[in-house]
C-alpha positions as CSV (number, residue, x, y, z in Angstrom):
1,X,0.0,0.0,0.0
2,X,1.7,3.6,-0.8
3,X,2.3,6.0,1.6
4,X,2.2,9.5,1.2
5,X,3.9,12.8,2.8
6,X,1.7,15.8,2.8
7,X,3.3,19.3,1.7
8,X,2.5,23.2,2.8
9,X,3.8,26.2,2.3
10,X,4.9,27.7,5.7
11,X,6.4,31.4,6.3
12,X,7.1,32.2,9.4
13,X,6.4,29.4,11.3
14,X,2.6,30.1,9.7
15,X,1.2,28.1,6.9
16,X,0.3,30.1,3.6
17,X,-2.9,29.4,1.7
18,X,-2.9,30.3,-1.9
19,X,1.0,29.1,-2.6
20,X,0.8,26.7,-5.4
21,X,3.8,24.4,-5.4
22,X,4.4,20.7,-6.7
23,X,7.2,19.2,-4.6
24,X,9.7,16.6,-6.3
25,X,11.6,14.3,-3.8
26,X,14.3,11.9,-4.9
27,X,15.1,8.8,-2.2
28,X,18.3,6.5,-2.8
29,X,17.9,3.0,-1.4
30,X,21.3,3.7,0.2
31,X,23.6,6.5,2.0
32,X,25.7,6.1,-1.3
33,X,23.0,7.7,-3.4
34,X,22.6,4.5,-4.6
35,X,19.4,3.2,-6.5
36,X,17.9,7.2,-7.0
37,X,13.7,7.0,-7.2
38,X,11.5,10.3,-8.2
39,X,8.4,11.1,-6.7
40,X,6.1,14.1,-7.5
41,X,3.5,15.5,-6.7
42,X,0.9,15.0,-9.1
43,X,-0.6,18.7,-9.7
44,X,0.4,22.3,-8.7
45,X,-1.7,22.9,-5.5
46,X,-1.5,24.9,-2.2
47,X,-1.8,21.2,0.0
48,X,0.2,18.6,-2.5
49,X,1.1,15.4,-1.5
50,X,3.9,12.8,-2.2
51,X,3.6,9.1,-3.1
52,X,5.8,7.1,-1.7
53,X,5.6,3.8,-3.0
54,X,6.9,1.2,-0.9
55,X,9.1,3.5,1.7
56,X,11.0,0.9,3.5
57,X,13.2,0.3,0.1
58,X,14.7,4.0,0.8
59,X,16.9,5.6,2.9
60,X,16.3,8.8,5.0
61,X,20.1,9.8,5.2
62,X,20.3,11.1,1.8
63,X,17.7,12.6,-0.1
64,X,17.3,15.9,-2.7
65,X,14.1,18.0,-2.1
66,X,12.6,20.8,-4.6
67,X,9.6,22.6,-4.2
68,X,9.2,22.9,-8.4
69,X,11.5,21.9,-11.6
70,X,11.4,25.2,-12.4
71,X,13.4,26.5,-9.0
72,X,16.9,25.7,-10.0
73,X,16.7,27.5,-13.7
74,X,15.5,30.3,-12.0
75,X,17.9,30.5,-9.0
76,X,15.4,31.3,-6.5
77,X,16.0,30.1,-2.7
78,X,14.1,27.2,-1.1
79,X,14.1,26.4,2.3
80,X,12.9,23.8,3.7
81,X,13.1,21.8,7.3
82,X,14.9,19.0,6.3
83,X,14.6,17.5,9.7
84,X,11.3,17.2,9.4
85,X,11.2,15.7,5.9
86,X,13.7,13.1,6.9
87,X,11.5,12.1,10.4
88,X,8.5,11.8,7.9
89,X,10.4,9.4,5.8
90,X,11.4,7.4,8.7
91,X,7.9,7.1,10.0
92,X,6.8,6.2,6.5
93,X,9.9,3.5,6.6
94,X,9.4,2.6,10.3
95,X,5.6,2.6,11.0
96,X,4.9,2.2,14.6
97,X,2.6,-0.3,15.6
98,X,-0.8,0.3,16.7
């Protein structure tokens, strides 16, 4: 069954309605960026949501985030918590039982 990780745009420690962004994440099945996997979101939206099809093959030590293709051509600055993204994909990996 896939997972998925669900995305909002935050500024200052508030989230923003109306900021339409589609999130690509790329998980390596090991800390040698090994075995690279792409998932996007499916459509530009101010709540997307990630896919992660079966998240225990994938490592949360290395991983490369963008908020949309189109960032990198046009230099602009993304932050992101990647603390937070990582925790999600080890919850996603390691489920706790219920």
């Amino acid at each position: 069954m896939p997972d998925q990780i669900k995305f909002n745009g935050i500024i200052d420690q508030t989230i923003v309605g109306n900021f339409l962004f589609a999130p690509r994440l790329a998980l390596f099945t090991d800390e040698h960026f090994h075995g690279q996997k792409i998932f996007e979101a499916q459509a530009y939206t101010d709540e997307p949501s990630i896919t992660i099809v079966n998240p225990k093959l994938y490592t949360p030590t290395n991983l490369v985030f963008n908020v949309n293709p189109q960032d990198i051509m046009d230099s602009k600055l993304i932050r992101t918590d990647a603390a937070s993204l990582r925790d999600a994909i080890i919850a996603l990996k390691y489920p706790k039982n219920k």
